[in-house]
C-alpha positions as CSV (number, residue, x, y, z in Angstrom):
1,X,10.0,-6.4,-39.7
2,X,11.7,-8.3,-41.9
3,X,9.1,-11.3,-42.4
4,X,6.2,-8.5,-42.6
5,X,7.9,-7.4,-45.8
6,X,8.7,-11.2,-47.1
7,X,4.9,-11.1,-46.3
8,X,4.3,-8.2,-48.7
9,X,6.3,-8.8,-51.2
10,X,5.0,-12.3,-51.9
11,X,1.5,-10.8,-51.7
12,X,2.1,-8.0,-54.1
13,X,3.8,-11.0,-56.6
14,X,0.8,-12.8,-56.4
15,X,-1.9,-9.8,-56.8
16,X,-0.1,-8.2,-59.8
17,X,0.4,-12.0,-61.8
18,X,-3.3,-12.0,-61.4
19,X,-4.1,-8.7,-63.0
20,X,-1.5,-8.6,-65.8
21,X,-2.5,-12.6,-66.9
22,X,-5.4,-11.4,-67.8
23,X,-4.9,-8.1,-70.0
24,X,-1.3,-9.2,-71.2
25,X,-0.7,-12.5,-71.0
26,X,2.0,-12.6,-73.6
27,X,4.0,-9.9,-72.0
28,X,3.8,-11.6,-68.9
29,X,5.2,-14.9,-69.9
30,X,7.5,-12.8,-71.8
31,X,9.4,-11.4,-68.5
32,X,12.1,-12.8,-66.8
33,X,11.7,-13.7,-63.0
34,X,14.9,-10.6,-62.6
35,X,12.3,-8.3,-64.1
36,X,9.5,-8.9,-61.7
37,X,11.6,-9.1,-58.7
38,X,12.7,-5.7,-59.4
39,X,9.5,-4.3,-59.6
40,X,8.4,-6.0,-56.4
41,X,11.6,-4.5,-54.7
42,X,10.6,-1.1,-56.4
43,X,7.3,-1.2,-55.0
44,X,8.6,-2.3,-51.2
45,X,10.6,0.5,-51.4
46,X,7.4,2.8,-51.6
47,X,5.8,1.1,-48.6
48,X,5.0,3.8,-46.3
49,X,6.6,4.3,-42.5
50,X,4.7,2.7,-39.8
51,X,3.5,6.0,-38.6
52,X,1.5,5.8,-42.2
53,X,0.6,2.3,-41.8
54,X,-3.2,2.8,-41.4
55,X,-3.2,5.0,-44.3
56,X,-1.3,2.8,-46.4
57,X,-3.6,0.2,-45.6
58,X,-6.9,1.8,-47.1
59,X,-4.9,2.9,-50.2
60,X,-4.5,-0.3,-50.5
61,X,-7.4,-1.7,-50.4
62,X,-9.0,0.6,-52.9
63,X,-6.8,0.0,-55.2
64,X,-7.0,-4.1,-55.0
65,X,-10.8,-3.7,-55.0
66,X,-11.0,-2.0,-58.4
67,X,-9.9,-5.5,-59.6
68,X,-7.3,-3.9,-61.3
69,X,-3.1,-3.5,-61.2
70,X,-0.7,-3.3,-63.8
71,X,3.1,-3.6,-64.4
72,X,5.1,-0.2,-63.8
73,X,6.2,1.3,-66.9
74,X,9.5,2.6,-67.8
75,X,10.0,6.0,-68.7
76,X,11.7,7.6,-71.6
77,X,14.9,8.1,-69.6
78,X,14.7,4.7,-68.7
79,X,13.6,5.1,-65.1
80,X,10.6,3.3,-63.7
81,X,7.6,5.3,-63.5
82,X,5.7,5.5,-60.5
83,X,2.4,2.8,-59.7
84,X,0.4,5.4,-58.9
85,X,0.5,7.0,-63.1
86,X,-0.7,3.6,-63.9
87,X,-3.8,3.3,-62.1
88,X,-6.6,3.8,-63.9
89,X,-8.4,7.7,-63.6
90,X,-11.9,6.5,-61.0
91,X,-8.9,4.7,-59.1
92,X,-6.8,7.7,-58.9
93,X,-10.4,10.0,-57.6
94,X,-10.7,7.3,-55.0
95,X,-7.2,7.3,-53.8
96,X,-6.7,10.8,-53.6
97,X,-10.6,10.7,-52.0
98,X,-8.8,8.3,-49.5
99,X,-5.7,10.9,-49.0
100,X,-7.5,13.5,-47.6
101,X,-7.3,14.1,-44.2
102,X,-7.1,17.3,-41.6
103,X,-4.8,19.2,-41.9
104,X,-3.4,20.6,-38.3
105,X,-2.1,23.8,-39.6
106,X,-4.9,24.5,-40.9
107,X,-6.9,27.7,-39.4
108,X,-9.0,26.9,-36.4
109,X,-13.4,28.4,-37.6
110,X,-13.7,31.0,-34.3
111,X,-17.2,28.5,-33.4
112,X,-14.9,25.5,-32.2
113,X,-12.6,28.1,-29.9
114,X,-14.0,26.4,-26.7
115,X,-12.5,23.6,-28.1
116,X,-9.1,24.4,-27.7
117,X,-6.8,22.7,-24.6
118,X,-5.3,25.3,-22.6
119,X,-1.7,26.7,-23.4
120,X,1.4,24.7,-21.8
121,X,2.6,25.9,-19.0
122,X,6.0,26.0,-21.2
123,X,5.3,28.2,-23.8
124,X,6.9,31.3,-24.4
125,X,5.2,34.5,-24.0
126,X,6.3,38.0,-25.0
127,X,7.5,40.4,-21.8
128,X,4.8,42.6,-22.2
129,X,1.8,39.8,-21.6
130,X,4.1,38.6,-18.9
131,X,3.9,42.3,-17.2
132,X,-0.2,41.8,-17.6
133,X,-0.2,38.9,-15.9
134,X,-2.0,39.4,-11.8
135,X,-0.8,36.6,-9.6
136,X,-2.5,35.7,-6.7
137,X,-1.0,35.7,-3.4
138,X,0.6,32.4,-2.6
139,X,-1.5,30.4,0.0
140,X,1.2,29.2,2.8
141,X,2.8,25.4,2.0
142,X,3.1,24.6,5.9
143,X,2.2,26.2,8.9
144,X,1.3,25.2,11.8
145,X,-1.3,28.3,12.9
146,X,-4.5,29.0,10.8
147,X,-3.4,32.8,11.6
148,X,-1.1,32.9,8.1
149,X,-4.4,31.5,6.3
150,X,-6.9,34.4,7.2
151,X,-5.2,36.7,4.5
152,X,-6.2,34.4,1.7
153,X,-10.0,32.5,3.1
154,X,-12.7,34.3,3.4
155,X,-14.2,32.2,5.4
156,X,-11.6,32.2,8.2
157,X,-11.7,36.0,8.2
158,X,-15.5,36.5,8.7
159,X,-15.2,34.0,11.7
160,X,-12.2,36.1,13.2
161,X,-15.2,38.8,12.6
162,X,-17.8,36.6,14.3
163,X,-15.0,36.7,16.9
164,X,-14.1,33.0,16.6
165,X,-10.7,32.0,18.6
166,X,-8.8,30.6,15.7
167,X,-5.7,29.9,18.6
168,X,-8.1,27.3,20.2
169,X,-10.0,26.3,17.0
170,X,-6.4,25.0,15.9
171,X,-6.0,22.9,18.8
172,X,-8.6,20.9,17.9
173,X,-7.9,17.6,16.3
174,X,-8.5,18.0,11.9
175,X,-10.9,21.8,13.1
176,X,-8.5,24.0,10.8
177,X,-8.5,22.1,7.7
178,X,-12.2,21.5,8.2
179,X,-12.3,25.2,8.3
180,X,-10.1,25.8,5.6
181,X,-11.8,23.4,2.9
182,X,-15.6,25.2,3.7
183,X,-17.3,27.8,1.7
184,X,-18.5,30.8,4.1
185,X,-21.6,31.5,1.5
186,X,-22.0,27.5,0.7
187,X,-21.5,26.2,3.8
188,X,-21.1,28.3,6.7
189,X,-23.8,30.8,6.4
190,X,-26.7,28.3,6.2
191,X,-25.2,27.0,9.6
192,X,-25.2,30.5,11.6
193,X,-29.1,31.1,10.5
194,X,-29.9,27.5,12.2
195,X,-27.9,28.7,15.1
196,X,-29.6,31.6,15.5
197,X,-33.0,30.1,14.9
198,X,-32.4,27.5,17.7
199,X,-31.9,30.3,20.1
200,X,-28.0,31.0,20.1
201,X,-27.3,34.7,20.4
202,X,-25.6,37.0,18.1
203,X,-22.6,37.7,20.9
204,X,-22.3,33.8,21.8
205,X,-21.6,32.6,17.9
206,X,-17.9,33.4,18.6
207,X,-17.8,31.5,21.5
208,X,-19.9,28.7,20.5
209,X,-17.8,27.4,17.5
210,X,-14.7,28.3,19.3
211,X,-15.6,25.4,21.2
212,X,-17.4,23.3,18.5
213,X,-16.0,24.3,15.4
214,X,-17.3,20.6,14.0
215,X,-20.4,21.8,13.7
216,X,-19.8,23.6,10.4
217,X,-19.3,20.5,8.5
218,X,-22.5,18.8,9.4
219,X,-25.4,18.5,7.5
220,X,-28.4,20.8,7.8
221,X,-30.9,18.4,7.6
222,X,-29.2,16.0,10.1
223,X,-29.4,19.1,12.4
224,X,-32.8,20.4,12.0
225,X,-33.6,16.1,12.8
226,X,-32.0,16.3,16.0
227,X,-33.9,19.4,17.0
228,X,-37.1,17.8,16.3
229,X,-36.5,15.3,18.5
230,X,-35.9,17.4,21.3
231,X,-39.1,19.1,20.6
232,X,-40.9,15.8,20.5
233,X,-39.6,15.1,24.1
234,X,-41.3,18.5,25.5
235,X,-38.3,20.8,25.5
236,X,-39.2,23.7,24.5
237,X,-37.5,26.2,22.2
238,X,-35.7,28.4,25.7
239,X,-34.7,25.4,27.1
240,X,-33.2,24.2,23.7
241,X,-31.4,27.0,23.3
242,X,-30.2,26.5,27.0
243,X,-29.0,23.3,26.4
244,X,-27.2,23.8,22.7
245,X,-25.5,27.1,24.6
246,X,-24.0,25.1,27.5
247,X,-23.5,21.7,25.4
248,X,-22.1,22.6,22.2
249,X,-21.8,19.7,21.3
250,X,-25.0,18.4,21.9
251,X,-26.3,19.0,18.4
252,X,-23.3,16.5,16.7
253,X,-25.1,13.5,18.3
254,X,-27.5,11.5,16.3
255,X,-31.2,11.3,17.4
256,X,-30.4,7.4,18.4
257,X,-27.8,8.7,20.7
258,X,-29.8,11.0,22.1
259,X,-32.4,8.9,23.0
260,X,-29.8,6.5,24.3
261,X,-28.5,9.1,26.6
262,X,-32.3,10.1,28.2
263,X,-32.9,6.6,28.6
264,X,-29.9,5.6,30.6
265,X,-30.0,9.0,33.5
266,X,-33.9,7.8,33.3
267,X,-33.1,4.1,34.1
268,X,-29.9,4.4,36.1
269,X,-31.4,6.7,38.7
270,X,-34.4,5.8,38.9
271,X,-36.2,8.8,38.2
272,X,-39.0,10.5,36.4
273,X,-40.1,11.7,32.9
274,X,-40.1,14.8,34.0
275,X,-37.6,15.0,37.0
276,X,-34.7,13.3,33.6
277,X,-35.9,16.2,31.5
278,X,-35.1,18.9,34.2
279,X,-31.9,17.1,35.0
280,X,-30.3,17.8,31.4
281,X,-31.5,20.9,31.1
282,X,-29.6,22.1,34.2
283,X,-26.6,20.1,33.0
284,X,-26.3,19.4,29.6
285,X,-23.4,18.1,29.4
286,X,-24.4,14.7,30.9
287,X,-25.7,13.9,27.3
288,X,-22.4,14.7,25.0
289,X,-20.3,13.2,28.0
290,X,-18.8,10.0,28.6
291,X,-21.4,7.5,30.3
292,X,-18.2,5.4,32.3
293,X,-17.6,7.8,34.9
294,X,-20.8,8.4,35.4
295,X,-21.6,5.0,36.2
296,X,-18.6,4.5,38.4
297,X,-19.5,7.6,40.6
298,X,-22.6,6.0,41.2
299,X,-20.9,2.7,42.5
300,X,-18.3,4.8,44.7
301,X,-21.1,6.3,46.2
302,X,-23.2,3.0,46.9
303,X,-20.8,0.4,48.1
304,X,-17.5,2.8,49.0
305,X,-19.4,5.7,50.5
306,X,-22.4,3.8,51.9
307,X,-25.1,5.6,50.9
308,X,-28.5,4.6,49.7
309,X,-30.1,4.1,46.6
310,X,-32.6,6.8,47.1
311,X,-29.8,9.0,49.1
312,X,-27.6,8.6,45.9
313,X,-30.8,9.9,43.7
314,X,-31.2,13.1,45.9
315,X,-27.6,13.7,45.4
316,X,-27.3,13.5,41.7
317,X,-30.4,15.2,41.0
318,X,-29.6,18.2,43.5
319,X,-25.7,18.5,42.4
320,X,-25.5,16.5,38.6
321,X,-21.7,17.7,38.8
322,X,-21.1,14.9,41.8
323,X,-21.8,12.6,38.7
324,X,-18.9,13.5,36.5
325,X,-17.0,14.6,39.6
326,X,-13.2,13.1,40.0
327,X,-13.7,9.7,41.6
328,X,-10.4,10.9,44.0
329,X,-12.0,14.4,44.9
330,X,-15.2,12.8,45.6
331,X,-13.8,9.9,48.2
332,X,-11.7,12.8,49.8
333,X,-14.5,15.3,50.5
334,X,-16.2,12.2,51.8
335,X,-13.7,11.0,53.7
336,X,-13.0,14.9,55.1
337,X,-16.9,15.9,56.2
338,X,-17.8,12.5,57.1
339,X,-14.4,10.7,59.2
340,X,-13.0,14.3,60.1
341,X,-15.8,16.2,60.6
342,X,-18.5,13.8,61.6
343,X,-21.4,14.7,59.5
344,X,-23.8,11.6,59.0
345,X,-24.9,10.4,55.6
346,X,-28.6,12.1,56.0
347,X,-27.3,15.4,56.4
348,X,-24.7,15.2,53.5
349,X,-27.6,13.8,51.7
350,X,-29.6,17.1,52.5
351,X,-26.4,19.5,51.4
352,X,-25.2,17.7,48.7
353,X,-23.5,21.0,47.4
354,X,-20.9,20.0,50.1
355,X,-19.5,17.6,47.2
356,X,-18.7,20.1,44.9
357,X,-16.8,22.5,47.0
358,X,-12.8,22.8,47.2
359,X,-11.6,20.6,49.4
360,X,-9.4,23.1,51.0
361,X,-11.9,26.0,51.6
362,X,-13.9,23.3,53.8
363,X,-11.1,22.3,55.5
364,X,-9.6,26.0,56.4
365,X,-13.6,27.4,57.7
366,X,-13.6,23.9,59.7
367,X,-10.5,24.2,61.3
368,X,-11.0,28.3,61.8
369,X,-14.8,27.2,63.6
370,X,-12.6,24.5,66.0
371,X,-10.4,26.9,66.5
372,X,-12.9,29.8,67.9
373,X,-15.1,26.5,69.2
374,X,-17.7,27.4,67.1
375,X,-17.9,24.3,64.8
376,X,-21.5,23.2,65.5
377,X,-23.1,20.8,62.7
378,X,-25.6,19.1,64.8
379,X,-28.7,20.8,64.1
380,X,-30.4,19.5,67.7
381,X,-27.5,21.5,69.4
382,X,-27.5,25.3,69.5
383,X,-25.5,27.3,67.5
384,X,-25.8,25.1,64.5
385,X,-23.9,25.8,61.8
386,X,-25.3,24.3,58.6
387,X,-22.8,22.8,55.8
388,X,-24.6,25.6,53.3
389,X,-23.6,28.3,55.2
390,X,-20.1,26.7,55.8
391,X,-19.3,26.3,51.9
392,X,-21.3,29.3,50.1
393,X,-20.9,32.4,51.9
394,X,-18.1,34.7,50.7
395,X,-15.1,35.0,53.4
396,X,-16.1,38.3,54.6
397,X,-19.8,37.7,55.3
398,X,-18.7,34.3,56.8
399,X,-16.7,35.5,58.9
400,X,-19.1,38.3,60.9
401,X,-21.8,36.4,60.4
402,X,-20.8,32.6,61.5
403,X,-17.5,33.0,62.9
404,X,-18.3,36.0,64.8
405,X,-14.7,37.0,63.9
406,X,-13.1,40.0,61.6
407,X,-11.2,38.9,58.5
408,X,-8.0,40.1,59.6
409,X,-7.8,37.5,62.3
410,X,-9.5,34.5,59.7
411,X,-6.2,35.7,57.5
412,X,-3.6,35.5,60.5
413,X,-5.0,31.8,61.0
414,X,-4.8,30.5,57.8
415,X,-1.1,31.5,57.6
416,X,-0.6,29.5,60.6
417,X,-1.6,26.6,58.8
């Protein structure tokens, strides 16, 4: 600060030598050196703040471009008058030109209003607008149940409505705060009119985005996409429905997925167009599952099982569970009908329903039809008893009908077990 106003000072020197040598030369070889360094200490004393710097600045260079400064003048009472009264009258319009500037008390025209920031948060207000003021209900910090949310979202409390399960929906990995960040009008409605177009009933919506509540937050157009490629594959729109009831998830899998999917039950069974297209429409789910087990069921069955590549078609076509089926439950329901029980591959092959039966009710109606003598699966012998009726009929008609036995005495055996 100190060499900025060395800086001035000799600058001020210099500008008013040049101006008086001009118009008063003899006055100014008259004065003493003490006379002028007063007056440049006088006018260093007027320089303005640094908060007026800028301002200070453009005075200042009006006044040096009117070519023109002179020497302060004393006053009658001996005190030095100020610069300013010395100027010359266009350089005084120009300076006070140059001093005017908004003034921020000044009264605000109604027109620039919406121009106004806000108020501060801080700033005091009487009681009585205090009392006007309506708060709205404060939305939970934490919580760990969408259930203290359905007060304040709309959205969440016309699902409830729809009879969506928000004690599942919140189980599901990032589903509530999906749920809490959508617009029911924006975002949700559009999504239940393409449900309902596809084919999903009014008393399934509930249930369908209990289970897929993801399906909100896609995009419409990436939707209506992956229904047009079903339709270009010959599904039709009942069967489309039938397979986005059963596989809600179906619908959140690009068309490149899709595809993907067709192609590999297609290729790794070996089977037809049309035979591929009636296997995913009884099970859906093969498509939105994971392909690994699948794959590894099929090996169990060829090289731990023994059956053949056509046998192991037949299978999976008749019963597509056996494909996602536990790899354990399937090599002990093998094990049980084929070591235990003696049935062949070819007749397994022809009741492949066998392999999706408990393990336990086969073994209990085996070991009842030993036990009576009755347990006939050879169909060259007589009293054949095939591995449908063995599995499917309820207790009561199984046993009058194949045991040739009452209940009561199918119940005593079992507890003998």
């Amino acid at each position: 600060m100190a060499l900025w106003a060395r800086q001035v000072s000799r600058w001020w020197w210099c500008s008013m030598k040049r101006a008086h040598a001009t118009e008063f030369p003899q006055k100014l070889r008259s004065c003493s050196n003490t006379t002028w360094r007063c007056h440049a200490f006088y006018h260093l004393a007027l320089l303005p703040s640094e908060n007026d710097f800028s301002l200070w600045k453009l005075q200042t260079y009006r006044l040096l471009s009117t070519g023109s400064c002179s020497q302060p003048s004393s006053s009658d009472d001996g005190s030095l008058a100020s610069p300013e009264s010395n100027l010359p009258s266009e350089v005084n319009q120009k300076q006070e030109k140059a001093e005017m500037l908004p003034d921020v008390n000044a009264a605000i025209p109604y027109e620039d209003w919406d121009d106004i920031p806000p108020s501060s948060a801080l700033e005091e207000i009487s009681e009585e607008e205090a009392m006007q003021i309506i708060a709205e209900p404060l939305l939970p910090l934490q919580s760990s149940t969408l259930r203290d949310y359905v007060d304040h979202s709309e959205t969440l409390a016309k699902l409830v409505h729809l009879g969506v399960d928000l004690s599942q929906v919140e189980k599901r990995q990032k589903a509530g705060q999906l749920l809490l960040t959508l617009d029911f009008e924006k975002d949700v409605r559009k999504i239940l009119l393409f449900l309902k177009d596809v084919g999903v009933e009014d008393n399934q919506l509930g249930s369908f985005l209990t289970k897929n509540p993801y399906i909100l937050g896609e995009d419409l157009e990436a939707l209506e996409t992956r229904v047009a490629y079903l339709k270009s594959k010959k599904f039709d729109k009942r069967e489309i429905a039938q397979m986005v009831s059963r596989a809600p998830y179906l619908l959140l899998f690009s068309v490149e997925r899709l595809d993907n999917r067709l192609g590999f039950f297609k290729n790794e069974l070996g089977l037809s167009v049309r035979k591929t297209k009636d296997l995913v429409i009884r099970f859906p789910r093969l498509l939105t599952g994971k392909l690994e087990p699948v794959k590894e069921n099929i090996q169990i069955c060829q090289i731990e099982l023994g059956f053949q590549r056509s046998e192991i078609q037949h299978i999976m076509f008749k019963t597509p569970k056996t494909l996602t089926a536990s790899k354990k439950r399937l090599r002990q329901t093998f094990d049980y009908l084929h070591n235990v029980m003696g049935i062949p591959h070819d007749m397994l092959t022809r009741f492949p329903q066998v392999f999706n039966s408990k393990l336990l009710r086969i073994r209990e109606r085996h070991l009842f039809l030993k036990f009576l003598g009755r347990a006939q699966y050879d169909p060259a012998q007589p009293s054949y008893i095939s591995l449908d009726q063995l599995v499917s009929l309820p207790d009561e008609v199984f046993c009058t009908e194949i045991a040739k036995a009452s209940i009561q005495d199918f119940e005593k055996f079992l507890k003998t077990l």
